[in-house]
Every structure is written in C-alpha cells, then in structure tokens.
N, CA, C and O atoms as a printed pandas DataFrame, in Angstrom:
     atom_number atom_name residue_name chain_id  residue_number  x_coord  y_coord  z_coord
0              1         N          UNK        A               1  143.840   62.542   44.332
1              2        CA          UNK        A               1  144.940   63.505   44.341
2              3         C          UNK        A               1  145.330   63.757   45.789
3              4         O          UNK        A               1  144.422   63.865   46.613
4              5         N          UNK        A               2  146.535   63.855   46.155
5              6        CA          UNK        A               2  147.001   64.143   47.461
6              7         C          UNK        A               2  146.783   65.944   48.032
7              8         O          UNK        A               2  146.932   66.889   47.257
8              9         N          UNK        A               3  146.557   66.042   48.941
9             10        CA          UNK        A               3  146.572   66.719   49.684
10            11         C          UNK        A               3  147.378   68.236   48.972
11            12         O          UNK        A               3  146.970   69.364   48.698
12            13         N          UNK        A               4  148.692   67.535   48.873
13            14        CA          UNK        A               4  150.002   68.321   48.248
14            15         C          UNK        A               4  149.684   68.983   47.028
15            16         O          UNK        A               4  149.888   70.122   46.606
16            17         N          UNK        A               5  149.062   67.846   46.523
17            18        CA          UNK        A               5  148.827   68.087   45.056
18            19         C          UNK        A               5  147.901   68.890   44.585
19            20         O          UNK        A               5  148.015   69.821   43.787
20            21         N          UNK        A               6  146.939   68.458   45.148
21            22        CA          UNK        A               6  145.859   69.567   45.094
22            23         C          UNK        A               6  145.973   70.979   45.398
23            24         O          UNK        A               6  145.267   71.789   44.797
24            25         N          UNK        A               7  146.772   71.326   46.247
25            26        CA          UNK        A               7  147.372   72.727   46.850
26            27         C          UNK        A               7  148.221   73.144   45.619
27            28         O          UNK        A               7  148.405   74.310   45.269
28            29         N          UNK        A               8  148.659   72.161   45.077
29            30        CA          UNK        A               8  149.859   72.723   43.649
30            31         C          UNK        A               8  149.110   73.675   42.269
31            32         O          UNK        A               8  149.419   74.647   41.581
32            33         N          UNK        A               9  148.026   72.763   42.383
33            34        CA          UNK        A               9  147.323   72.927   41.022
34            35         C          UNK        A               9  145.601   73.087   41.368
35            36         O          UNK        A               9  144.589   72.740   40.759
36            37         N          UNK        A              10  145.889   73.902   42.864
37            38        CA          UNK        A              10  144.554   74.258   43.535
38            39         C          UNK        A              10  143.899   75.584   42.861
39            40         O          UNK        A              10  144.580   76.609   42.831
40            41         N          UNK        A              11  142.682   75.579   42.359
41            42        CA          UNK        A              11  141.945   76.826   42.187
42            43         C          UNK        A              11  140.946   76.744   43.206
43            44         O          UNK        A              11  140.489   75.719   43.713
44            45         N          UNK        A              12  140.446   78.799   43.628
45            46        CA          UNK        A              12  139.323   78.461   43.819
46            47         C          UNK        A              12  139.390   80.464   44.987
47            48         O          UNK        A              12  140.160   81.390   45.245
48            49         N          UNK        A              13  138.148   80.044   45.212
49            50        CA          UNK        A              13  138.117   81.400   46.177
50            51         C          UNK        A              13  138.812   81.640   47.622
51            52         O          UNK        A              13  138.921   80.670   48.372
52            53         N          UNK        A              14  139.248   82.809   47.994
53            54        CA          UNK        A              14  139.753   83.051   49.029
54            55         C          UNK        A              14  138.374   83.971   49.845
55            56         O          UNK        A              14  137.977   85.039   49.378
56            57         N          UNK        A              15  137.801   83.375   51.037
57            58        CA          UNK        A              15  136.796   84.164   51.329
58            59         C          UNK        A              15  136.863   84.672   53.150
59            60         O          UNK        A              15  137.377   84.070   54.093
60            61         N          UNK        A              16  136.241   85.790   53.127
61            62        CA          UNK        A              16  136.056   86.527   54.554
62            63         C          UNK        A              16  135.586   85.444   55.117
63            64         O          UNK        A              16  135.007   84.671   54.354
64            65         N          UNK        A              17  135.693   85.012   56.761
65            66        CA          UNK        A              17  135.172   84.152   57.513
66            67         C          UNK        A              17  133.728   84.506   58.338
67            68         O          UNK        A              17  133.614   84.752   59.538
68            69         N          UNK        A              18  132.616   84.448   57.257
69            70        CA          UNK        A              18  131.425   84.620   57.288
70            71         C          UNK        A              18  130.710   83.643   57.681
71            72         O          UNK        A              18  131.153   82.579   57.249
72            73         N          UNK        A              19  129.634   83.515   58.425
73            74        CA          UNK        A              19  128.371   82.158   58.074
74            75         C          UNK        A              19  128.184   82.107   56.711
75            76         O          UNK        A              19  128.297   81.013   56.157
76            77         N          UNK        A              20  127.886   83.211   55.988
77            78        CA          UNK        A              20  127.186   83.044   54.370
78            79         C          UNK        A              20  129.096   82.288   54.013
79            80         O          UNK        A              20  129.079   81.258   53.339
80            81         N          UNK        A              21  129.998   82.613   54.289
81            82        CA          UNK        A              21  131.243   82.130   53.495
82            83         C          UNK        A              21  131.384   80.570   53.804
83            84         O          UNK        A              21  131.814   79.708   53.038
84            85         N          UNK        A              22  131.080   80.468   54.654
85            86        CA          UNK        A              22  131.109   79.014   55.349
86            87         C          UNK        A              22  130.007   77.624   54.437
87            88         O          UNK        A              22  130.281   76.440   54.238
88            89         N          UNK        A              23  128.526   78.573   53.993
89            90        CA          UNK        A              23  127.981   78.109   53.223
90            91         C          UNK        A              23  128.342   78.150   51.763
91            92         O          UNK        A              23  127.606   77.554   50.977
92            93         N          UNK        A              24  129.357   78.766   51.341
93            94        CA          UNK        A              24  129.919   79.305   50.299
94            95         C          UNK        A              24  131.222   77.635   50.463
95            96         O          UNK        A              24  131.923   77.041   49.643
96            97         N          UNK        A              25  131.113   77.565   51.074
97            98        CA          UNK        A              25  132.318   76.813   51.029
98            99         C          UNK        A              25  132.074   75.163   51.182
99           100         O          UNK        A              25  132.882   74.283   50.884
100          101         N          UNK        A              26  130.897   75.018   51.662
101          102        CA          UNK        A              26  129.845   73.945   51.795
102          103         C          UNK        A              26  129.664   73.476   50.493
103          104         O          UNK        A              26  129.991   72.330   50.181
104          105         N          UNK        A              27  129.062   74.443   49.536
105          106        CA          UNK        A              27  128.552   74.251   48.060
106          107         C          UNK        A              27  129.458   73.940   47.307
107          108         O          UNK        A              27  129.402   73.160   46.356
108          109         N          UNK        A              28  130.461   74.613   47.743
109          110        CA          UNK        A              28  131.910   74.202   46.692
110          111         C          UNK        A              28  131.831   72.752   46.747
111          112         O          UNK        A              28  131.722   72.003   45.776
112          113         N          UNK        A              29  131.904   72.378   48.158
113          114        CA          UNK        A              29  132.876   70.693   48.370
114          115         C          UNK        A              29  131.372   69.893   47.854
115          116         O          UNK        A              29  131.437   68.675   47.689
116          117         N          UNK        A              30  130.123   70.556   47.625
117          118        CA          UNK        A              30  129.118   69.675   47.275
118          119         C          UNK        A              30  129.040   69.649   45.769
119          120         O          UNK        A              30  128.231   68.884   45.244
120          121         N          UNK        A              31  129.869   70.475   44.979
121          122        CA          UNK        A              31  129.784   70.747   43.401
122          123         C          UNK        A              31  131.014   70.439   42.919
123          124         O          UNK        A              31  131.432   70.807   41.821
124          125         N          UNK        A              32  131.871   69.483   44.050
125          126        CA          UNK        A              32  133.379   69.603   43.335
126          127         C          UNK        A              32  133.638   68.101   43.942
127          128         O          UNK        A              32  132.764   67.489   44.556
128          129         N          UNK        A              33  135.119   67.524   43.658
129          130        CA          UNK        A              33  135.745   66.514   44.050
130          131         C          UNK        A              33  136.693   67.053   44.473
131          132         O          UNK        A              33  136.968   68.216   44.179
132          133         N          UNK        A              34  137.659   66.053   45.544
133          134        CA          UNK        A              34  138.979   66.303   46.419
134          135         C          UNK        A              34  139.149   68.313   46.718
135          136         O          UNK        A              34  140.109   69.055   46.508
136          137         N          UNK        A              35  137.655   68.630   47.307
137          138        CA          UNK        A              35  138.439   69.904   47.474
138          139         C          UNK        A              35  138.628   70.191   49.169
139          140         O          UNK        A              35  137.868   69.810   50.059
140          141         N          UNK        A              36  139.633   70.822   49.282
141          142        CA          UNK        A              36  140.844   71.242   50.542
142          143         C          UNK        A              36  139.882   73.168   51.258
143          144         O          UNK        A              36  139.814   74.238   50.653
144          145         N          UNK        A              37  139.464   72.885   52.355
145          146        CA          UNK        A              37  139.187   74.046   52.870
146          147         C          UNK        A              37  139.902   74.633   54.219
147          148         O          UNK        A              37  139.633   74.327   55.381
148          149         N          UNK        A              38  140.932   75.602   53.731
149          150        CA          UNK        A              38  141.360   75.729   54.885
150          151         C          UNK        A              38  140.847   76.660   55.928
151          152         O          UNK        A              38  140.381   77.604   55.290
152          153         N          UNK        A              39  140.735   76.821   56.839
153          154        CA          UNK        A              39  140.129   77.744   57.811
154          155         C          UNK        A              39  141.422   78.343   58.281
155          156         O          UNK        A              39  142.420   77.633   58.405
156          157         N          UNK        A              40  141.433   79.446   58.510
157          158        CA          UNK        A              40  142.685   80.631   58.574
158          159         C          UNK        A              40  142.540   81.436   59.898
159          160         O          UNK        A              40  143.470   82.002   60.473
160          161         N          UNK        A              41  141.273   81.409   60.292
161          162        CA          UNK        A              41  140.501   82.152   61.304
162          163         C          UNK        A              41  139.949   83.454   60.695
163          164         O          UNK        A              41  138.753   83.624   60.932
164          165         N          UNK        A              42  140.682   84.622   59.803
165          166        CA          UNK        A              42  139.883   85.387   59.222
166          167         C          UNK        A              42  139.739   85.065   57.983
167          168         O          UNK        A              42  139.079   85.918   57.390
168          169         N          UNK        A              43  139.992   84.404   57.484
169          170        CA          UNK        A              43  139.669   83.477   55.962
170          171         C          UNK        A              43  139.644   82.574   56.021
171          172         O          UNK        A              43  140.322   81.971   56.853
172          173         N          UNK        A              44  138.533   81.744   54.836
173          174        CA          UNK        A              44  138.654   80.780   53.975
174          175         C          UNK        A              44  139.435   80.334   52.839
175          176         O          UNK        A              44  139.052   80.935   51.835
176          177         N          UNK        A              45  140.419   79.484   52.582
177          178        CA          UNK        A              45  141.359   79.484   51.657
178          179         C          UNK        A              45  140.700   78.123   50.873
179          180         O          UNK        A              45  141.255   77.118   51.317
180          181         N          UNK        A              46  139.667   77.785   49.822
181          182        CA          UNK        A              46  139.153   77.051   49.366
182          183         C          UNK        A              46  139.743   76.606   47.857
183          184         O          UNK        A              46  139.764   77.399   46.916
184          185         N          UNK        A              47  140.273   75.068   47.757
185          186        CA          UNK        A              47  141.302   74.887   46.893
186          187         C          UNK        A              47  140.926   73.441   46.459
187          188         O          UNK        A              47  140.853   72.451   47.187
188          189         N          UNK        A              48  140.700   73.528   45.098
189          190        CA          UNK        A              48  139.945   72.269   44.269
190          191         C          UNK        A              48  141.160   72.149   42.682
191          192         O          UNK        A              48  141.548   73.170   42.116
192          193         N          UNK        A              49  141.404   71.300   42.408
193          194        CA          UNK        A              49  142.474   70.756   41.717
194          195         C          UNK        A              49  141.643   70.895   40.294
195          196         O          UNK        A              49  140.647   70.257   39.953
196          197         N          UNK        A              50  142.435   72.041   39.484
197          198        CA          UNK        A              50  142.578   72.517   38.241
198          199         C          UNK        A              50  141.347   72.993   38.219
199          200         O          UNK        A              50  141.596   74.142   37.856
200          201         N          UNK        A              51  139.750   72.932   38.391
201          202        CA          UNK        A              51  138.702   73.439   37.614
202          203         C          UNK        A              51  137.929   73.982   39.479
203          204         O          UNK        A              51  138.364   73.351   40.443
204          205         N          UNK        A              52  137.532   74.399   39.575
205          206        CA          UNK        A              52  136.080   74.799   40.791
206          207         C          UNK        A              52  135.117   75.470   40.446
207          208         O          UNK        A              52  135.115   76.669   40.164
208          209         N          UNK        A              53  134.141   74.649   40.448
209          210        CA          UNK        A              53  132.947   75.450   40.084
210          211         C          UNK        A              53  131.815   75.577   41.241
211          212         O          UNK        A              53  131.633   74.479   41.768
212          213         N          UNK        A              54  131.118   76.463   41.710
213          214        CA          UNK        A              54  130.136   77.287   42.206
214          215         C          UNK        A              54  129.049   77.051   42.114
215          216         O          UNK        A              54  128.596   78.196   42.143
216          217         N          UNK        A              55  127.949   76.214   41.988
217          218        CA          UNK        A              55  126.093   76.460   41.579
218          219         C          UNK        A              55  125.595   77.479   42.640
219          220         O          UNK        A              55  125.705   77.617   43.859
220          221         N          UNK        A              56  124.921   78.211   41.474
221          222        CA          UNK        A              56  123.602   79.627   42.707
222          223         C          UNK        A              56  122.613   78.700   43.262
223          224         O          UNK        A              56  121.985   78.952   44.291
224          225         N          UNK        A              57  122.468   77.560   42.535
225          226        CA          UNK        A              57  121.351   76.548   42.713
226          227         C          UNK        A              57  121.895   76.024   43.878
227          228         O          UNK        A              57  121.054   75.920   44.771
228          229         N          UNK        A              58  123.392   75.537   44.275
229          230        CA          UNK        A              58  123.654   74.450   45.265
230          231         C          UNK        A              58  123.464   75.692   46.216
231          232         O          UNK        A              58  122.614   75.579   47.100
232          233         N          UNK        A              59  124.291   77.057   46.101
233          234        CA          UNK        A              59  124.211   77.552   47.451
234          235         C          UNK        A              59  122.641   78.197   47.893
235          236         O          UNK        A              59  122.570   78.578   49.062
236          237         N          UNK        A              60  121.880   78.287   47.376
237          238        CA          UNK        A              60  120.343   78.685   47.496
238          239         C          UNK        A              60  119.978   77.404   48.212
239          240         O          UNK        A              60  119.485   77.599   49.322
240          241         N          UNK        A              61  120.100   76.153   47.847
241          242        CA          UNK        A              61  120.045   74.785   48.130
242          243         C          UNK        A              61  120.164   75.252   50.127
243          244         O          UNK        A              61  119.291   75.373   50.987
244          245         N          UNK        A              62  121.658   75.390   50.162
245          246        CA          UNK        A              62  122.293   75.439   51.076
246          247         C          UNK        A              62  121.555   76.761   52.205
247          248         O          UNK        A              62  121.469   76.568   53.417
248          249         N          UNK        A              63  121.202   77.730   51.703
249          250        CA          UNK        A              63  120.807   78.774   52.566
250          251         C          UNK        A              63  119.734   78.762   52.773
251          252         O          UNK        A              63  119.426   79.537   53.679
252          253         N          UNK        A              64  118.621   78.008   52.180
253          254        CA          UNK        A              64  117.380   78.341   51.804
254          255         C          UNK        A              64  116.563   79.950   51.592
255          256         O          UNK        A              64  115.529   80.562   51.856
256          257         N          UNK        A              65  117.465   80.029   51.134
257          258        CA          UNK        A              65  116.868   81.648   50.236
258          259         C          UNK        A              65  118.042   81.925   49.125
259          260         O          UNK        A              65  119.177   81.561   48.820
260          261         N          UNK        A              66  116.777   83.003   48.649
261          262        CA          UNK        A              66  117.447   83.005   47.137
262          263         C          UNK        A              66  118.822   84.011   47.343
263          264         O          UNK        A              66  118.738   84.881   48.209
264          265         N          UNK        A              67  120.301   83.874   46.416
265          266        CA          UNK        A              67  121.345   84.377   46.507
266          267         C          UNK        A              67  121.919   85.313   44.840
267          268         O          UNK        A              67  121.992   84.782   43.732
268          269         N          UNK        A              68  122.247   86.782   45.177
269          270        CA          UNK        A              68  122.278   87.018   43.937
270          271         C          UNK        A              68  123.656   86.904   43.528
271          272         O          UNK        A              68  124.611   87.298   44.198
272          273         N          UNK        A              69  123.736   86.184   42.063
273          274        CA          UNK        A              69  125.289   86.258   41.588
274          275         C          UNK        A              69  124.840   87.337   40.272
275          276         O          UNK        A              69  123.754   87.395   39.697
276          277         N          UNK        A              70  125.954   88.065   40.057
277          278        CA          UNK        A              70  126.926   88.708   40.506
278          279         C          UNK        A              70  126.484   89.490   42.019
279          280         O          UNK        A              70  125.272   89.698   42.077
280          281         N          UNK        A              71  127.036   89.815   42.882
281          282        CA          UNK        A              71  126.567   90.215   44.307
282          283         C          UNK        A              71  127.293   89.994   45.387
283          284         O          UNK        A              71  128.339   90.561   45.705
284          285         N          UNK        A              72  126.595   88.973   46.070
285          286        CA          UNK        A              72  126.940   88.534   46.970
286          287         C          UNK        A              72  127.988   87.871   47.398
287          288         O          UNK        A              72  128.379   87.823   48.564
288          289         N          UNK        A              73  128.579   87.219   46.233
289          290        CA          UNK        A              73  129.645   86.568   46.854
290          291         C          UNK        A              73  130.557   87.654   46.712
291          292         O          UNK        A              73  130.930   88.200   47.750
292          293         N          UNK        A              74  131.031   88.111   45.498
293          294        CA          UNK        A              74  131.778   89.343   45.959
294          295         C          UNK        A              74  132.524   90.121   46.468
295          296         O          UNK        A              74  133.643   90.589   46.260
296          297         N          UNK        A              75  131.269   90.242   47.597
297          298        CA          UNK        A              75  131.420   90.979   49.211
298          299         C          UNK        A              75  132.228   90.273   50.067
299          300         O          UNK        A              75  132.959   90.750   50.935
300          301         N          UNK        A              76  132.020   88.787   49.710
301          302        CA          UNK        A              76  132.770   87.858   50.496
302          303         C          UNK        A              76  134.160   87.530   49.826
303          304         O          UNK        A              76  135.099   87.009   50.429
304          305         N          UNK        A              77  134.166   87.823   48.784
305          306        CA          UNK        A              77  135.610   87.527   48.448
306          307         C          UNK        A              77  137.012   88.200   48.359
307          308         O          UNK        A              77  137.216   89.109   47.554
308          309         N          UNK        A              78  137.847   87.795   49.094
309          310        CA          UNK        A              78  139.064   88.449   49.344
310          311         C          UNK        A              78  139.594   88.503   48.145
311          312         O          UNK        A              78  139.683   89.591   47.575
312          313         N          UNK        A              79  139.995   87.449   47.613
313          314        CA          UNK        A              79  141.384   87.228   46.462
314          315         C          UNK        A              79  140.573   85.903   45.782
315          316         O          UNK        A              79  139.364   85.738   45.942
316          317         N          UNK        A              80  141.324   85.103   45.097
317          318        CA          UNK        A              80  141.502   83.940   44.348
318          319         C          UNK        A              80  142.344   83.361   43.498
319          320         O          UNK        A              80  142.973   84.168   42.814
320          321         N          UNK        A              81  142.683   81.682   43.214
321          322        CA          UNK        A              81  143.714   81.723   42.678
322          323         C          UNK        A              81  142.923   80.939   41.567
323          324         O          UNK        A              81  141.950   80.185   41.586
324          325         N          UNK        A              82  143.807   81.469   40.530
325          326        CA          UNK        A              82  143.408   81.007   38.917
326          327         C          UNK        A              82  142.932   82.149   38.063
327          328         O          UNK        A              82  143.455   83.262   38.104
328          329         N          UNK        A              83  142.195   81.917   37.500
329          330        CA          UNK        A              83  141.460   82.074   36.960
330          331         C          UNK        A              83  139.739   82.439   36.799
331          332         O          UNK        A              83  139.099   81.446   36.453
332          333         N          UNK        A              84  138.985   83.583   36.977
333          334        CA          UNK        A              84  137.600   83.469   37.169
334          335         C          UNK        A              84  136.767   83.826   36.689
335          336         O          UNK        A              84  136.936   85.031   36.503
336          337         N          UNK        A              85  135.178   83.276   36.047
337          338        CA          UNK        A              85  134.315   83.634   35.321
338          339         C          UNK        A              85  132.994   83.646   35.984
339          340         O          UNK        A              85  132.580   82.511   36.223
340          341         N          UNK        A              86  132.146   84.699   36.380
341          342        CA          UNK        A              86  130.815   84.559   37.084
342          343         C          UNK        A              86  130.044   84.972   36.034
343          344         O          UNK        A              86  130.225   85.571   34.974
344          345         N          UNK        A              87  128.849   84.328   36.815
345          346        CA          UNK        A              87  127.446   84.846   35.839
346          347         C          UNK        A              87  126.545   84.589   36.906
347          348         O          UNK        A              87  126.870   84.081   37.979
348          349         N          UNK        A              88  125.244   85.006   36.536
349          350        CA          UNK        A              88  124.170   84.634   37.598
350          351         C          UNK        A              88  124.195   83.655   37.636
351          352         O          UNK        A              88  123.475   83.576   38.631
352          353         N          UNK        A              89  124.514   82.197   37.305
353          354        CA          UNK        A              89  124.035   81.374   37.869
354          355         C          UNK        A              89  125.132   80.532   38.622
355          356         O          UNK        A              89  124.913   79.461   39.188
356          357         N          UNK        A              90  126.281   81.142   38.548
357          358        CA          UNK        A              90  127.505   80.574   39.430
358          359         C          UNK        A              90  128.781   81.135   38.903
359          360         O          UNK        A              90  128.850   81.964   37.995
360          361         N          UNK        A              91  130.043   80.478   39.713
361          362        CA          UNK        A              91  131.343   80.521   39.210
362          363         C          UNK        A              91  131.851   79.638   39.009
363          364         O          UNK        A              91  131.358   78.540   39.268
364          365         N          UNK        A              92  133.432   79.847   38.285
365          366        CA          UNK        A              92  134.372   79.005   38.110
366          367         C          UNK        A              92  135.493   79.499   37.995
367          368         O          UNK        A              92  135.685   80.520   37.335
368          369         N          UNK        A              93  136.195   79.016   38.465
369          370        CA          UNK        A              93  137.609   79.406   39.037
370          371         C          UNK        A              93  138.434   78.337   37.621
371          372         O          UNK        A              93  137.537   77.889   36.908
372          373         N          UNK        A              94  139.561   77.981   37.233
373          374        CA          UNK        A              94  140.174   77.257   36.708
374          375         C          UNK        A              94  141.727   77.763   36.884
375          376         O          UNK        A              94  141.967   78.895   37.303
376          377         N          UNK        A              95  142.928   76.681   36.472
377          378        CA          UNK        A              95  143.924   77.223   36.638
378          379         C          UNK        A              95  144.297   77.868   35.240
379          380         O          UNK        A              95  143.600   77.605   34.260
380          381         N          UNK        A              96  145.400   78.719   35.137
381          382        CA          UNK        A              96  145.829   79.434   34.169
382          383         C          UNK        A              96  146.357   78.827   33.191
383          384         O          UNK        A              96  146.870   77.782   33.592
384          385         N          UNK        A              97  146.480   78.978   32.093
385          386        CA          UNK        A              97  146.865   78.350   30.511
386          387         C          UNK        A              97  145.629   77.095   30.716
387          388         O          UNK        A              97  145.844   76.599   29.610
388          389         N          UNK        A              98  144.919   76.537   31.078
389          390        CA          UNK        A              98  144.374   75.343   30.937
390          391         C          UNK        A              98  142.717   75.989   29.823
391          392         O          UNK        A              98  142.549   77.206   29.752
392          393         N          UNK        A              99  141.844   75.168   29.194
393          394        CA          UNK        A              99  141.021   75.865   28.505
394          395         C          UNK        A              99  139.975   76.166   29.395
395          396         O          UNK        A              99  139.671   75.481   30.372
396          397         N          UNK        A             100  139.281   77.497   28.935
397          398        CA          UNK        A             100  138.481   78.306   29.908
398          399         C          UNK        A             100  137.440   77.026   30.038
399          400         O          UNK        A             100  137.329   76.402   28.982
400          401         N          UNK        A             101  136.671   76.532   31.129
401          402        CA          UNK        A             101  135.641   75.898   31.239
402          403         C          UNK        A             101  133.812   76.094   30.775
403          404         O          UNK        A             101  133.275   77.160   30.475
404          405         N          UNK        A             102  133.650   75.762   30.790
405          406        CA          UNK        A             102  132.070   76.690   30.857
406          407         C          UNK        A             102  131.677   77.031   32.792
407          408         O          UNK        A             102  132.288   76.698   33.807
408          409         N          UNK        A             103  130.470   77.780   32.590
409          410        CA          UNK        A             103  130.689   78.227   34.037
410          411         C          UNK        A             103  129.135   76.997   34.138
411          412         O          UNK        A             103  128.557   76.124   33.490
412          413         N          UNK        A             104  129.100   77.519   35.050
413          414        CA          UNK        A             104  127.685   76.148   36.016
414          415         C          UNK        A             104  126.202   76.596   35.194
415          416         O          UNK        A             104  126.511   77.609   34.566
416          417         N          UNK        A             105  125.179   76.377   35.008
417          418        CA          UNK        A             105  124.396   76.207   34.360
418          419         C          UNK        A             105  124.172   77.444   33.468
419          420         O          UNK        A             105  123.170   78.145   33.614
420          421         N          UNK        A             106  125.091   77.698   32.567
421          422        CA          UNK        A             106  124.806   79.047   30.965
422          423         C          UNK        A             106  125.739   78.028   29.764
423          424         O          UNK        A             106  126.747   77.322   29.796
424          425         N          UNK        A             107  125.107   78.290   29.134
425          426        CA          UNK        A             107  125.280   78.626   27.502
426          427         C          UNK        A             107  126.864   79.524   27.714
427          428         O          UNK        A             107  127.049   80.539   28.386
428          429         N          UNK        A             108  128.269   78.427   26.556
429          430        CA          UNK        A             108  128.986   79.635   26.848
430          431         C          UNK        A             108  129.203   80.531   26.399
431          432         O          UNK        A             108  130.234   81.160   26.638
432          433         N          UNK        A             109  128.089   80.989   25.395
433          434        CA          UNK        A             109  127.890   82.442   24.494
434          435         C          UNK        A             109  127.374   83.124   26.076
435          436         O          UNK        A             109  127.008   84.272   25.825
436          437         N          UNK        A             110  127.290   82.979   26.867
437          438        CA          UNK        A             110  126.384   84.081   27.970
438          439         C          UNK        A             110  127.307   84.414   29.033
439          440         O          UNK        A             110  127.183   85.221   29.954
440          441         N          UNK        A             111  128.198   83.684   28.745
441          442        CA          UNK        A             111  129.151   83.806   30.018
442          443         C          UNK        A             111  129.905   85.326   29.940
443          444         O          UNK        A             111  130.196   85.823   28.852
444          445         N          UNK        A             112  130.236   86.132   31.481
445          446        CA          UNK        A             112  131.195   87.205   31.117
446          447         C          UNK        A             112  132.639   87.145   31.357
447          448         O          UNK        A             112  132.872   87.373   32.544
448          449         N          UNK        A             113  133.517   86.960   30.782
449          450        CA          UNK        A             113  134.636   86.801   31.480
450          451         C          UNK        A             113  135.980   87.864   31.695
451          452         O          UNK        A             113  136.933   87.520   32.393
C-alpha cells in the first residue's frame, strides 16, 4: 500500500512524545504491516491501513517490564483515528463501518468495547 494510501484508510493511536510512546510505537510497527509513524515533535501520529493492533506481550517484550493495559497507555494517548477496543492484553484500533476485529490475545466474549 502506498504511503497515500495508507494515510487514507490509516487507523491507529495519536500519542504524547514519550520514551514509553516511542516504545508504544515500536510494538505497533512490530505487530503490524506497512505502518506510517509520524513524528510531530509533540506527538506521535501512528497510522496502519484499516486494522492496528497493539500486544501487552510485544510492548513488555519491548520495555522489559511488565505494562498495565487498561493504564498506561492511556496516559499516553492524545486522540485516535477509527475505531477502538482495549483489554488487558492489548488494542485495536480499526476503521469505521468495517467488522469489529478481535483485539490481540482474548476470547471475543472478553473484549470491552
């Protein structure tokens, strides 16, 4: 997908320009395909084409310590575009009218949305 395109039909988080956001944004591009991170200077504008999903596992991976969802990211998040469903064990962003996804490792009877 182009560049363009991906920005068209981009989901995903808008985050404070943190170290923890930076690792936040690491995990994305390690749990996703063709995703676009823009650096803003006080934000992250993080944009993955129709679905983005989150692992607590990739970013724990990434920090080496444990991270709580619902929590932490949160704090870090400005806005977002789409669509969004968290649970402890991650998120997912998707675009609007498309079918809700499941979120990163639950059952989707567990999910809150």
């Amino acid at each position: 997908m182009s560049p363009r395109g991906a920005e068209a039909l981009g989901v995903g988080p808008v985050l404070q320009s943190t170290p923890f956001a930076r690792e936040i944004a690491a995990a994305i591009v390690e749990d996703n395909d063709d995703v676009i991170v823009n650096d803003r200077g006080g934000y992250l504008r993080v944009l993955a084409p129709r679905v983005c999903r989150l692992s607590r596992a990739t970013v724990e991976a990434a920090t080496g310590s444990p991270v709580r969802f619902p929590g932490e990211l949160e704090v870090i998040l400005s806005s977002f575009a789409g669509r969004m469903c968290l649970t402890e064990h991650g998120a997912v962003w998707w675009l609007a009218g498309e079918p809700t996804p499941d979120p990163p490792g639950v059952p989707p009877n567990d999910a809150v949305r």
